[in-house]
mmCIF file of the N, C-alpha and C atoms, coordinates in Angstrom:
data_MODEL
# 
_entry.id   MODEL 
# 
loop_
_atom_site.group_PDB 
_atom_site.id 
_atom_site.type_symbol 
_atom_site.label_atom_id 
_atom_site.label_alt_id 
_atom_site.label_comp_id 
_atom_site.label_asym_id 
_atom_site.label_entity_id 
_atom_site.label_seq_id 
_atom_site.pdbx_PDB_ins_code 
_atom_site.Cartn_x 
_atom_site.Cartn_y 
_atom_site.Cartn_z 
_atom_site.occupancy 
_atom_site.B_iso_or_equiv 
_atom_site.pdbx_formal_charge 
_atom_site.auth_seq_id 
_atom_site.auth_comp_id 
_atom_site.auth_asym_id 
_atom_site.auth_atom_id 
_atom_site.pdbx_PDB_model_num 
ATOM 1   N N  . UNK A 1 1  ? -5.925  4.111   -10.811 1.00 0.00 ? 1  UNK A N  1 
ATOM 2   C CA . UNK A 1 1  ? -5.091  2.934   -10.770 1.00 0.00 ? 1  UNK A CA 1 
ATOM 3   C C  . UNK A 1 1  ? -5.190  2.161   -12.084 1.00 0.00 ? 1  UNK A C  1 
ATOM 4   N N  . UNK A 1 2  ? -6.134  2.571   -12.851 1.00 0.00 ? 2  UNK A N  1 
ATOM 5   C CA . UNK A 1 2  ? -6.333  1.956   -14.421 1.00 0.00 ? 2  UNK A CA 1 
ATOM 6   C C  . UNK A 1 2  ? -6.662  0.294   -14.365 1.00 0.00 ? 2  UNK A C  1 
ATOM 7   N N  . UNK A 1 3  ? -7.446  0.167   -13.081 1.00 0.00 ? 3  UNK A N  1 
ATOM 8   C CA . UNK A 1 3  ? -7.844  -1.325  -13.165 1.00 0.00 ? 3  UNK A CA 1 
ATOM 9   C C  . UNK A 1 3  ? -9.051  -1.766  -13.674 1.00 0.00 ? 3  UNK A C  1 
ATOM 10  N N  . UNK A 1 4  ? -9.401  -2.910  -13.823 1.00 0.00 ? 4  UNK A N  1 
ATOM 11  C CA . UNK A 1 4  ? -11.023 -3.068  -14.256 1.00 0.00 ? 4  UNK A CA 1 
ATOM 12  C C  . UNK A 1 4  ? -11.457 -3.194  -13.083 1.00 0.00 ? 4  UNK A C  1 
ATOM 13  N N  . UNK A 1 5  ? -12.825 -3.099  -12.869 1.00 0.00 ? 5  UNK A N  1 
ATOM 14  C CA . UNK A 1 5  ? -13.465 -2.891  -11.528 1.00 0.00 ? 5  UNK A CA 1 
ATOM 15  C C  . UNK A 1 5  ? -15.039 -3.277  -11.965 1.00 0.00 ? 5  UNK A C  1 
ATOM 16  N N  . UNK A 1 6  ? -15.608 -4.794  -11.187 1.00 0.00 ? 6  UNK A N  1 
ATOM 17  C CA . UNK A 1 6  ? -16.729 -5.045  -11.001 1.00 0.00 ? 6  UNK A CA 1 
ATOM 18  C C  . UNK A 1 6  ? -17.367 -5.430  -10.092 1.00 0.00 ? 6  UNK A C  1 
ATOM 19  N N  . UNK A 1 7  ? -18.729 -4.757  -9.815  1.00 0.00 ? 7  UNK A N  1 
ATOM 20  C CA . UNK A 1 7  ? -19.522 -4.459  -9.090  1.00 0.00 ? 7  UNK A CA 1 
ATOM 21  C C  . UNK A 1 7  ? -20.747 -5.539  -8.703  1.00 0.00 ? 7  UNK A C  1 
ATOM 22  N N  . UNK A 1 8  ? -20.603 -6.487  -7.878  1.00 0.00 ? 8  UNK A N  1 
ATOM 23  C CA . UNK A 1 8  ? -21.343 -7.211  -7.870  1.00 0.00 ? 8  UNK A CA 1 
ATOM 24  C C  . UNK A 1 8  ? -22.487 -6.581  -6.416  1.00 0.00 ? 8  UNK A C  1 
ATOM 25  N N  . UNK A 1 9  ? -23.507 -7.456  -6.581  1.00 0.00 ? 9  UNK A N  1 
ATOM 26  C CA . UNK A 1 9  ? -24.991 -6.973  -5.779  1.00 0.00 ? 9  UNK A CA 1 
ATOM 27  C C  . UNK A 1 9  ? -24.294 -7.858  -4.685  1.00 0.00 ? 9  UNK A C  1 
ATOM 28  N N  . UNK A 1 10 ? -25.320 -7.221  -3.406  1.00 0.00 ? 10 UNK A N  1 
ATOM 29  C CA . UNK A 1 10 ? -24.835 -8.596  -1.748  1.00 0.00 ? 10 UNK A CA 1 
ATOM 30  C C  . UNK A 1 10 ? -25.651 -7.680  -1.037  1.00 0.00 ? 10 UNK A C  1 
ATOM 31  N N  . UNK A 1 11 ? -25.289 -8.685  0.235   1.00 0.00 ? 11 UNK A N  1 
ATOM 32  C CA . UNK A 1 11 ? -26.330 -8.202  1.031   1.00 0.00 ? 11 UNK A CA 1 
ATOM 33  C C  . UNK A 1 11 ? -26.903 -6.531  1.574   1.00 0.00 ? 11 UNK A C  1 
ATOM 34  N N  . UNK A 1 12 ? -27.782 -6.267  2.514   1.00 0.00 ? 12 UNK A N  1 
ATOM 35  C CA . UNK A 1 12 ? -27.546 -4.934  2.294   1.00 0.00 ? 12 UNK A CA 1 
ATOM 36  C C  . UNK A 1 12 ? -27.200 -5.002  3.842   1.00 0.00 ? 12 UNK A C  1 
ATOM 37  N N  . UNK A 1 13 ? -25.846 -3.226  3.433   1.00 0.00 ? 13 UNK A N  1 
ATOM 38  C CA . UNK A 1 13 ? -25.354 -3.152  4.341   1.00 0.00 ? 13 UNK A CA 1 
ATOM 39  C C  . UNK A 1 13 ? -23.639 -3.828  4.239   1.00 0.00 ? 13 UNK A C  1 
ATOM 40  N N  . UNK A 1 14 ? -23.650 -4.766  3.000   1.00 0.00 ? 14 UNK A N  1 
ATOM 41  C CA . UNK A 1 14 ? -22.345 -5.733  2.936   1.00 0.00 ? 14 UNK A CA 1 
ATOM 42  C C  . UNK A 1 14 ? -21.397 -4.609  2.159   1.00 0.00 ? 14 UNK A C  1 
ATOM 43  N N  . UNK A 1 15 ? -20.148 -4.690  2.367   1.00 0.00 ? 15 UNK A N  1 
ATOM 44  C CA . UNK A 1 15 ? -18.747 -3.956  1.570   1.00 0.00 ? 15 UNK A CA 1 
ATOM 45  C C  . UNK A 1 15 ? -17.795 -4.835  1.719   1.00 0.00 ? 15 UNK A C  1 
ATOM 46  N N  . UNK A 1 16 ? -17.504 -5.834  0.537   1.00 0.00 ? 16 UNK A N  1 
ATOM 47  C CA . UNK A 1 16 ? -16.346 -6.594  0.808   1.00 0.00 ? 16 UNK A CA 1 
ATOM 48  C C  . UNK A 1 16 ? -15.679 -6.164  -0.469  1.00 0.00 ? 16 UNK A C  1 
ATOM 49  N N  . UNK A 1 17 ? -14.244 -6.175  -0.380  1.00 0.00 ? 17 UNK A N  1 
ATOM 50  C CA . UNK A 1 17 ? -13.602 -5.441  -1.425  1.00 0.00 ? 17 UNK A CA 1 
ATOM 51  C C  . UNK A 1 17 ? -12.635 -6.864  -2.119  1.00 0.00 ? 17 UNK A C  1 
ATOM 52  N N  . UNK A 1 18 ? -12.667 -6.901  -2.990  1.00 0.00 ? 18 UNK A N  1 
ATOM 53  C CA . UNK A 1 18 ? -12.059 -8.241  -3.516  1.00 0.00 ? 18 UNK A CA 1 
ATOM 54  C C  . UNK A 1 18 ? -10.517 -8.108  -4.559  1.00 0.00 ? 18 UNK A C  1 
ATOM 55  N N  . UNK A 1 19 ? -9.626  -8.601  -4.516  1.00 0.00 ? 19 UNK A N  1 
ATOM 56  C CA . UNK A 1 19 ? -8.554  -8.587  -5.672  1.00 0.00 ? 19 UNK A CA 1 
ATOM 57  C C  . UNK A 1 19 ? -8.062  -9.518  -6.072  1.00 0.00 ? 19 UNK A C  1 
ATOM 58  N N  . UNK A 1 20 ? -8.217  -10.066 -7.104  1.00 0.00 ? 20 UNK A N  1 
ATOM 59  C CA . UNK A 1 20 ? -7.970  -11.324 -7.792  1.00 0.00 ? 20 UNK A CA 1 
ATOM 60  C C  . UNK A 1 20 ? -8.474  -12.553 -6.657  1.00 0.00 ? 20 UNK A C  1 
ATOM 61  N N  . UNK A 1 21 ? -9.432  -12.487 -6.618  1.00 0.00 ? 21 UNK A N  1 
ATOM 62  C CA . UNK A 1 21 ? -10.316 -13.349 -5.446  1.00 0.00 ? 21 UNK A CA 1 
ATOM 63  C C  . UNK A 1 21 ? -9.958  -13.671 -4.153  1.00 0.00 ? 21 UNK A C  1 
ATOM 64  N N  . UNK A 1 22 ? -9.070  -12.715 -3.768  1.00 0.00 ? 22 UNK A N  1 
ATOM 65  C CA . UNK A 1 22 ? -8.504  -12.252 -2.239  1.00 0.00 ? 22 UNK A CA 1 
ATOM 66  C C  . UNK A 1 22 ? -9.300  -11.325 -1.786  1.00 0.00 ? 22 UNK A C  1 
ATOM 67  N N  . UNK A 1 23 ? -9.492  -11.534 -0.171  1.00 0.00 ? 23 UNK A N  1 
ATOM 68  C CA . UNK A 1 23 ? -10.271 -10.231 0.384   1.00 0.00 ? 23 UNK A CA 1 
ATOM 69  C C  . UNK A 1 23 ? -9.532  -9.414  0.841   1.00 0.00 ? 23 UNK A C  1 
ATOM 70  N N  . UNK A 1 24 ? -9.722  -8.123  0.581   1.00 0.00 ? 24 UNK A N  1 
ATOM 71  C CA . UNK A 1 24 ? -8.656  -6.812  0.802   1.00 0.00 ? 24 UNK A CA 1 
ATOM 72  C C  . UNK A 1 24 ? -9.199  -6.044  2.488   1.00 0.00 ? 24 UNK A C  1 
ATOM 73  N N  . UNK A 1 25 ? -10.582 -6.173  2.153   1.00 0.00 ? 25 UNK A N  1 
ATOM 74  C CA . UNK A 1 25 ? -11.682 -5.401  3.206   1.00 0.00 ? 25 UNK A CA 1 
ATOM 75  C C  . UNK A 1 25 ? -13.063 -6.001  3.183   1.00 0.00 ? 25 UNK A C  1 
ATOM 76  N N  . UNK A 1 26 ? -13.672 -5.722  4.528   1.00 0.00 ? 26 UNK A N  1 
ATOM 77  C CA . UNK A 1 26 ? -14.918 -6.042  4.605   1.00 0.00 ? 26 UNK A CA 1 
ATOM 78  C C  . UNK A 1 26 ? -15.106 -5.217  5.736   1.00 0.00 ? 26 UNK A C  1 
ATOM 79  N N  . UNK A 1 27 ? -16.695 -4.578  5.752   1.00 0.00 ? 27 UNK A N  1 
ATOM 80  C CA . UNK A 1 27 ? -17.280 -3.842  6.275   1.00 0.00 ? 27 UNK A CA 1 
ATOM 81  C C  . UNK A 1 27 ? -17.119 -4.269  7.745   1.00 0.00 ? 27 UNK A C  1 
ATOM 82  N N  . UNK A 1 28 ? -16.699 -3.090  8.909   1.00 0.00 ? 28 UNK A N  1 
ATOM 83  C CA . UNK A 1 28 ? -16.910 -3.918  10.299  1.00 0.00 ? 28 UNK A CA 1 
ATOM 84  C C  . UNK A 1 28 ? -18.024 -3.435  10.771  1.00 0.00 ? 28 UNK A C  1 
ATOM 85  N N  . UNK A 1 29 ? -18.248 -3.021  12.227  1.00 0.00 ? 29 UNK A N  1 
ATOM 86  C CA . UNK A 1 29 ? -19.423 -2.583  13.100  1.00 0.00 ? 29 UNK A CA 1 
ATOM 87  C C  . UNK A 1 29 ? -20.052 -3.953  13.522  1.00 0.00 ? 29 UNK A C  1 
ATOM 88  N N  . UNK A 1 30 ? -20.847 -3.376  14.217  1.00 0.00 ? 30 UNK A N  1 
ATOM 89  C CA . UNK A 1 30 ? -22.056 -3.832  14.942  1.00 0.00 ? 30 UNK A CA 1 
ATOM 90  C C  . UNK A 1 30 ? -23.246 -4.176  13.822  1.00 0.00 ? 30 UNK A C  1 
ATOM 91  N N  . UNK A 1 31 ? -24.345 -4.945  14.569  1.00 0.00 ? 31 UNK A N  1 
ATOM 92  C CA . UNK A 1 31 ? -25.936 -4.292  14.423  1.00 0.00 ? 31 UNK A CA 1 
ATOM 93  C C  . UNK A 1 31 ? -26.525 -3.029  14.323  1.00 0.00 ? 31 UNK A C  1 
ATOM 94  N N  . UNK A 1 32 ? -25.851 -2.699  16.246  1.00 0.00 ? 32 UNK A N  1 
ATOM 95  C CA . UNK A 1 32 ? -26.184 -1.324  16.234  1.00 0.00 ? 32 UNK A CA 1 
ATOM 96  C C  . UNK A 1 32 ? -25.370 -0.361  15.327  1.00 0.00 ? 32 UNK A C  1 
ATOM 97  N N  . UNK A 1 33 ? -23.918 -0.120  14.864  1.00 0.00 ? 33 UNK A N  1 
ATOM 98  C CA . UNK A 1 33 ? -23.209 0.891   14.638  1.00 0.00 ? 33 UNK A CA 1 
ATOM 99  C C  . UNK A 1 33 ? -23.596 0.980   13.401  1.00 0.00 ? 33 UNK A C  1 
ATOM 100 N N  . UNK A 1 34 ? -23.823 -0.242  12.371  1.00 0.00 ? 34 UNK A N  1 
ATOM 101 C CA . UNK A 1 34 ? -23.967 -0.165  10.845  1.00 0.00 ? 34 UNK A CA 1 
ATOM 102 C C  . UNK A 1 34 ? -25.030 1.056   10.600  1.00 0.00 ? 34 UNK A C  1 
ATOM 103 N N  . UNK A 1 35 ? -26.036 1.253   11.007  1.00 0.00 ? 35 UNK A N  1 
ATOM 104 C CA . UNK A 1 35 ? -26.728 1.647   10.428  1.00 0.00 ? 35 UNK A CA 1 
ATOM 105 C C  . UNK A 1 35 ? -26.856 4.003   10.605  1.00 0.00 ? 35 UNK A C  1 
ATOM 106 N N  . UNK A 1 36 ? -25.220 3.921   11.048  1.00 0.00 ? 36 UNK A N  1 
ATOM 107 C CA . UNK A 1 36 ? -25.191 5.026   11.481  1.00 0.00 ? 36 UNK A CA 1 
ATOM 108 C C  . UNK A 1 36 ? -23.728 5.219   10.411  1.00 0.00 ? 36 UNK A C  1 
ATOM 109 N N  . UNK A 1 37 ? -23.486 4.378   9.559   1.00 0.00 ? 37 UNK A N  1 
ATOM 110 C CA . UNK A 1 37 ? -22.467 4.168   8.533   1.00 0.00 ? 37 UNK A CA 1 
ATOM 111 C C  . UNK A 1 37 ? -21.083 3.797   9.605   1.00 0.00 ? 37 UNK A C  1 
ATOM 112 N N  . UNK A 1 38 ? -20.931 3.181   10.282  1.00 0.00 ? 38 UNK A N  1 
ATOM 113 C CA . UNK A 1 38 ? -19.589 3.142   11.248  1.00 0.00 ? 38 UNK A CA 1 
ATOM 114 C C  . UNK A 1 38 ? -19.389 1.338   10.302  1.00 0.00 ? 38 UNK A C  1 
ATOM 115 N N  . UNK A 1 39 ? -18.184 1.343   10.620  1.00 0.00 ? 39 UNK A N  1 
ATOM 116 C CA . UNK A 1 39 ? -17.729 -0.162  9.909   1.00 0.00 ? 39 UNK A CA 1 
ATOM 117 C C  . UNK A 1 39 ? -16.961 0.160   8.759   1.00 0.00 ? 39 UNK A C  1 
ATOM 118 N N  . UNK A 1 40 ? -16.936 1.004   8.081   1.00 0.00 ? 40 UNK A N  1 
ATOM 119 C CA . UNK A 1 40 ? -16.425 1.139   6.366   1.00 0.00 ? 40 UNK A CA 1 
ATOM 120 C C  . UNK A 1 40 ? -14.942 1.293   6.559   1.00 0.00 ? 40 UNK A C  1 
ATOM 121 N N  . UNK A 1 41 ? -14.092 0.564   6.085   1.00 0.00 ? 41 UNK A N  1 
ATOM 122 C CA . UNK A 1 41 ? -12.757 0.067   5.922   1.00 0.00 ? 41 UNK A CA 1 
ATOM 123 C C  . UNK A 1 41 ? -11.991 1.922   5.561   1.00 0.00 ? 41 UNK A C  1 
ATOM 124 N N  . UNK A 1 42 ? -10.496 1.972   5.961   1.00 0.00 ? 42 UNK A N  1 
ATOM 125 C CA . UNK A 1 42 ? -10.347 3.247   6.222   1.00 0.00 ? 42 UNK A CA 1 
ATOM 126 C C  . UNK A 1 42 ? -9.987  3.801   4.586   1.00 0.00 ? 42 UNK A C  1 
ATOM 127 N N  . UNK A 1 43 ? -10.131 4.386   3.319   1.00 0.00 ? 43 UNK A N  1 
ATOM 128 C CA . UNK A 1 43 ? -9.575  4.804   1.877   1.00 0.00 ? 43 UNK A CA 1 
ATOM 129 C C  . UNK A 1 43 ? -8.338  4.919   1.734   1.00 0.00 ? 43 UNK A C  1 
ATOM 130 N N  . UNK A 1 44 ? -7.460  5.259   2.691   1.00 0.00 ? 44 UNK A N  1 
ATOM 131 C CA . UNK A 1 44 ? -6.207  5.007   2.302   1.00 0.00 ? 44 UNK A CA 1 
ATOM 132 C C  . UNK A 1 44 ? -5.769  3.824   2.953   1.00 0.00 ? 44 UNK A C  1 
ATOM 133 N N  . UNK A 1 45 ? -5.856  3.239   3.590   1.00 0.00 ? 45 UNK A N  1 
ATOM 134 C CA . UNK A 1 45 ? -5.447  2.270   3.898   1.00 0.00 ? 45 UNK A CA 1 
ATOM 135 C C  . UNK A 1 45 ? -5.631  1.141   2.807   1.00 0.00 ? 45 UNK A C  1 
ATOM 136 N N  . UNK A 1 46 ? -6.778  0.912   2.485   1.00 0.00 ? 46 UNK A N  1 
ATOM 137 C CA . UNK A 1 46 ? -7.100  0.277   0.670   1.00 0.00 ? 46 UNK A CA 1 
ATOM 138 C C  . UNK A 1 46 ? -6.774  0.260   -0.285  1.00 0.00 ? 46 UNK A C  1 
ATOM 139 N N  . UNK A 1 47 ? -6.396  1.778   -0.714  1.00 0.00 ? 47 UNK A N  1 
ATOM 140 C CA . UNK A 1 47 ? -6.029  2.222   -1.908  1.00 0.00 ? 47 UNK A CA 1 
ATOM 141 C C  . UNK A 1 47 ? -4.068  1.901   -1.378  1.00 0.00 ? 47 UNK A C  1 
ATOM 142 N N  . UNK A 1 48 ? -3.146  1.744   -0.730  1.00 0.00 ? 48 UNK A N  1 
ATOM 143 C CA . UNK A 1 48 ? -2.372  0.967   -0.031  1.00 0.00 ? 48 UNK A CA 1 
ATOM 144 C C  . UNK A 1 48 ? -2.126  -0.682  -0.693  1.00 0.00 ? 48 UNK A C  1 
ATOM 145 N N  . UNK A 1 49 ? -2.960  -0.693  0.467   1.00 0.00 ? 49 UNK A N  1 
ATOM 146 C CA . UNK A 1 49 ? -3.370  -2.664  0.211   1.00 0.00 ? 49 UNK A CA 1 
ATOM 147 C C  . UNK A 1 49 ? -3.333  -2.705  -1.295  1.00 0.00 ? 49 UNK A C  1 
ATOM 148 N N  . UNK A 1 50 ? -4.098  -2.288  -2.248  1.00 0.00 ? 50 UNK A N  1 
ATOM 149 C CA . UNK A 1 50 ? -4.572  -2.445  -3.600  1.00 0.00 ? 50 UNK A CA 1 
ATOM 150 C C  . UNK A 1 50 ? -2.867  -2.303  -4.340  1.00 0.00 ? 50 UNK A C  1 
ATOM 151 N N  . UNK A 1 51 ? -2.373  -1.031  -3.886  1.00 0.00 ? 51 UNK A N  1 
ATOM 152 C CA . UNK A 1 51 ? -1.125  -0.657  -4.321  1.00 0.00 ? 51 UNK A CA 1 
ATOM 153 C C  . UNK A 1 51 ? -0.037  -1.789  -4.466  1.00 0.00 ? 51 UNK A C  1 
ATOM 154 N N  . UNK A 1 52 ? -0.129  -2.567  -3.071  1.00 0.00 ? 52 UNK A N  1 
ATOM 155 C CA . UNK A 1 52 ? 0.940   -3.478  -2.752  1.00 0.00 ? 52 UNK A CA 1 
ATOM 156 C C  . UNK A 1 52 ? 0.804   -4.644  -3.404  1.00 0.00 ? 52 UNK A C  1 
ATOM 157 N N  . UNK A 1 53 ? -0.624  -4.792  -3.936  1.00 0.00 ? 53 UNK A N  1 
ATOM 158 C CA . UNK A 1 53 ? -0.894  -6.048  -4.861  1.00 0.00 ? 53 UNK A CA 1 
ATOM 159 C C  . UNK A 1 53 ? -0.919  -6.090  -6.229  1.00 0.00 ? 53 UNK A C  1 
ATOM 160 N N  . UNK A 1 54 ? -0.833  -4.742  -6.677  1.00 0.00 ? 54 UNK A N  1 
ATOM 161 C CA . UNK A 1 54 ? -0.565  -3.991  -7.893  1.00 0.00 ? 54 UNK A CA 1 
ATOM 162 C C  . UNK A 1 54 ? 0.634   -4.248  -8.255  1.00 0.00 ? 54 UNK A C  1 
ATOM 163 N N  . UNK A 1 55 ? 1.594   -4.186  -7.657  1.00 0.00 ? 55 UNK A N  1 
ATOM 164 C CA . UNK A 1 55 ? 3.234   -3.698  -7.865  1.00 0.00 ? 55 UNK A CA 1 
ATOM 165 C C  . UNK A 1 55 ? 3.843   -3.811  -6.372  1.00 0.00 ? 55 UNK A C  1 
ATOM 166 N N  . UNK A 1 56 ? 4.013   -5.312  -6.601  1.00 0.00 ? 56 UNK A N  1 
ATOM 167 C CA . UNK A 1 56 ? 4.759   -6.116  -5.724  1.00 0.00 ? 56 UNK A CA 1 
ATOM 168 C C  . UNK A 1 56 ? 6.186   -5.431  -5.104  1.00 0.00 ? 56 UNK A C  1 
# 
């Protein structure tokens, strides 16, 4: 997508995906489900979202 892309530290366990200081995604699940990787926002559906904010 030829964007700049930075990587900031957070909690552990946290995935919030940011674009021009809008939230695109954030990690769902549980307590219990996180730690079995369940929660993570779907890749195309993002790469989408990202698209539509790219080129209105």
């Amino acid at each position: 997508m030829g964007q700049d892309v930075t990587l900031e530290p957070g909690r552990r366990g946290q995935f919030d995906l940011t674009a021009d200081g809008e939230l695109i995604s954030t990690r769902g699940g549980n307590w219990l489900t996180r730690p079995f990787g369940a929660g993570y926002p779907d890749e195309e559906e993002l790469i989408a979202r990202l698209r539509e904010l790219l080129d209105p």
